[in-house]
PAVO-159998 format. One record per residue (C-alpha): residue number from 1; chain; x, y, z. Coordinates in steps of 0.5 Angstrom, whole numbers, plus 2048, in hexadecimal, padded with zeros to 3 digits. Layout:
BEGIN
<pt k="NUM" c="A" xx="X" yy="Y" zz="Z"/>
...
This chain:
BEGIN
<pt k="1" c="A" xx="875" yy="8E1" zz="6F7"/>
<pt k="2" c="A" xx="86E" yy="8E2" zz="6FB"/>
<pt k="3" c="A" xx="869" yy="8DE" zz="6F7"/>
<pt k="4" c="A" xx="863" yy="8E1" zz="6FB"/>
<pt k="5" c="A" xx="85F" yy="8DD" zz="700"/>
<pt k="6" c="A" xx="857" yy="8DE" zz="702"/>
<pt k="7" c="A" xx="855" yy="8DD" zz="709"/>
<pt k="8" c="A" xx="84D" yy="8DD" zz="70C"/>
<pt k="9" c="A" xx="84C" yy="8E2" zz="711"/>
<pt k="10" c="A" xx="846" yy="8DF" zz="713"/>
<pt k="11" c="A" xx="84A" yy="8D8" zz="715"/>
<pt k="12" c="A" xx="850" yy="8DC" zz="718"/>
<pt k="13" c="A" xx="84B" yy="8E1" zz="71D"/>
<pt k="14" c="A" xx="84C" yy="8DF" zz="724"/>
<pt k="15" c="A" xx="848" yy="8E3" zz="729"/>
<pt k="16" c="A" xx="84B" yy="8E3" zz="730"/>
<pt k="17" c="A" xx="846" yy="8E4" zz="737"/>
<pt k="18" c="A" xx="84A" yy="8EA" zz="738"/>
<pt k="19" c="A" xx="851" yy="8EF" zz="734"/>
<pt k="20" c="A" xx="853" yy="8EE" zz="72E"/>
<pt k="21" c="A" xx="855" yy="8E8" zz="729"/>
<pt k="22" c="A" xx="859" yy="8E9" zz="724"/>
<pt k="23" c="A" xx="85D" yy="8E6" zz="71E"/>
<pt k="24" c="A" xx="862" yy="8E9" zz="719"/>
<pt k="25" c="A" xx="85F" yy="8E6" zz="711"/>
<pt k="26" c="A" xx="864" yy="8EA" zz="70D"/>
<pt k="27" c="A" xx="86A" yy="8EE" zz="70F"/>
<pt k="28" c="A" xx="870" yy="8F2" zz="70B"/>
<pt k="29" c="A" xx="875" yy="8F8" zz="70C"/>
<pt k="30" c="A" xx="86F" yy="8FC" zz="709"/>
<pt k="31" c="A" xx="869" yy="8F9" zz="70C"/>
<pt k="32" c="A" xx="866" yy="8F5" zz="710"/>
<pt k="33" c="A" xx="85F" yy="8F2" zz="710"/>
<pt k="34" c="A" xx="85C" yy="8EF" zz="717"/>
<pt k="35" c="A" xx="856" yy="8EC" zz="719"/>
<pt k="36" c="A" xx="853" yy="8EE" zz="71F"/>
<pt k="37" c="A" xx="84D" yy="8EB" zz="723"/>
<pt k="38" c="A" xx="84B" yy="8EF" zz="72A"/>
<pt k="39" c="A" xx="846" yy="8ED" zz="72F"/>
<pt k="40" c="A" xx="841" yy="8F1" zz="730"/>
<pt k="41" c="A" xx="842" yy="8F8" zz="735"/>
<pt k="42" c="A" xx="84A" yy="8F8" zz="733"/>
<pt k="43" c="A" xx="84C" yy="8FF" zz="733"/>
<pt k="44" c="A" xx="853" yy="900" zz="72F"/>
<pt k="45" c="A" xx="855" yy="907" zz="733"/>
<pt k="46" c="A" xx="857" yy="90D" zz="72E"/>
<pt k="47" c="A" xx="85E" yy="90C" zz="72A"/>
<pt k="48" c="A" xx="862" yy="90E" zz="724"/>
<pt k="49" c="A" xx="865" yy="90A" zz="71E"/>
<pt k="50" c="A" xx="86A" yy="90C" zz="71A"/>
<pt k="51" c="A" xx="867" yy="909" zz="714"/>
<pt k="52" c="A" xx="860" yy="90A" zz="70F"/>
<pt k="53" c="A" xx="85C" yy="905" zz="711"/>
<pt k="54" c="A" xx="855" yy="901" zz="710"/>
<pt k="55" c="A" xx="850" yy="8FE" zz="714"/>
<pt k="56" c="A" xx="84B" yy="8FA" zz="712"/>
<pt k="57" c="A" xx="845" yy="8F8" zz="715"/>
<pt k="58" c="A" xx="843" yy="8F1" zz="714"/>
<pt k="59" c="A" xx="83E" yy="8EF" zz="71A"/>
<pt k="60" c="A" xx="83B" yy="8F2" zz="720"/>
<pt k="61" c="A" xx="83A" yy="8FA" zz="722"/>
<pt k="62" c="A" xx="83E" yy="8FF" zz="725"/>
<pt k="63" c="A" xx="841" yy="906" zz="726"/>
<pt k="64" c="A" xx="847" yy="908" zz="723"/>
<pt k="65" c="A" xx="84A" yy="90F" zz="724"/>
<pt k="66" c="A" xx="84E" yy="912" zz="71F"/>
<pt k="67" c="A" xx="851" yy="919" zz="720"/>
<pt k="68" c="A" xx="84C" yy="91A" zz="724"/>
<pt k="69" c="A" xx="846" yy="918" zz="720"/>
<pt k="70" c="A" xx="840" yy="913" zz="722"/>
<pt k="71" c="A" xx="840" yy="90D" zz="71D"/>
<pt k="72" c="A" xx="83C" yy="907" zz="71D"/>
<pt k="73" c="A" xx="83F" yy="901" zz="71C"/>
<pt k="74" c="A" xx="839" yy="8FC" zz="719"/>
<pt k="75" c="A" xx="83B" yy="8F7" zz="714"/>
<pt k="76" c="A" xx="83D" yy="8F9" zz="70D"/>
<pt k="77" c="A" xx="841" yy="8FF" zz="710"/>
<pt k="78" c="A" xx="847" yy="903" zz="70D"/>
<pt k="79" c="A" xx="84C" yy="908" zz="711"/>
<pt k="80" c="A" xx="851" yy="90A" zz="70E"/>
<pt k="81" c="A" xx="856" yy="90C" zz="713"/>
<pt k="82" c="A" xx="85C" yy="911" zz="711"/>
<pt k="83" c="A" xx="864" yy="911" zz="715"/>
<pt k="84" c="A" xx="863" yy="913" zz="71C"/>
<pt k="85" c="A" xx="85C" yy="914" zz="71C"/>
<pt k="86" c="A" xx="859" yy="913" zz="723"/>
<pt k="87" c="A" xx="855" yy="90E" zz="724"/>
<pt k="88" c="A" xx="851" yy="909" zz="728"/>
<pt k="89" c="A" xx="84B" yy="903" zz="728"/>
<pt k="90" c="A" xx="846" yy="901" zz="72E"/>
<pt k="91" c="A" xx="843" yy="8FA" zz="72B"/>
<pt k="92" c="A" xx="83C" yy="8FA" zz="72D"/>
<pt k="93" c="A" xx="83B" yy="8F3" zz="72B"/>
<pt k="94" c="A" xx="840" yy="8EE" zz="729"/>
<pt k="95" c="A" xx="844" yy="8F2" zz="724"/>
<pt k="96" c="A" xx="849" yy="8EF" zz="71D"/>
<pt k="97" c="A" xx="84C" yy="8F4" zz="71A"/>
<pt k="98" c="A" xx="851" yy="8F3" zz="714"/>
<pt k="99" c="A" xx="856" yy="8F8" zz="716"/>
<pt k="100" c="A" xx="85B" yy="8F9" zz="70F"/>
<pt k="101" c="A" xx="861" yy="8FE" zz="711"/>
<pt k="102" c="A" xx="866" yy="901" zz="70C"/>
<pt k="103" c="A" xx="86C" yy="905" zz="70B"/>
């Protein structure tokens, strides 16, 4: 039986000179939860997932674009995303989103 478990964001973020780094927090069948720490300038290319997703923005500033609009990503930001929505992110700075995606 999962008795739960806490981890610090802060202590885990690892920003790199340049890409992505990424560590997987919790993940099932039915979800998955990832820590994702991008260098500042990295583009994530448009792409589809088959799952509803949420991003949200822990530190830094960017773009993200979501079926074709504009948000700002700054700390604090929400965006739910639905299955198969197109989406895609420039950081302009280094970037920590929390990215949760369920069935």
């Amino acid at each position: 039986m999962n008795r739960g478990f806490s981890k610090d964001l802060n202590e885990l973020m690892q920003f790199p000179t340049e890409g992505i780094f990424s560590t997987v927090l919790a993940k099932s069948d039915t979800y998955n939860y990832t820590l994702m720490c991008l260098a500042g300038g990295t583009d994530i290319d448009e792409h589809t997932s088959t799952k509803t997703g949420v991003v949200q923005i822990l530190k830094g500033k960017g773009v993200f674009r979501l079926s074709g609009n504009e948000i700002e990503m700054k700390e604090g930001t929400f965006i739910f995303m639905p299955a198969n929505a197109p989406h895609s992110l420039q950081a302009q700075e280094d970037l920590a989103v929390l990215l949760c995606l369920t069935k």
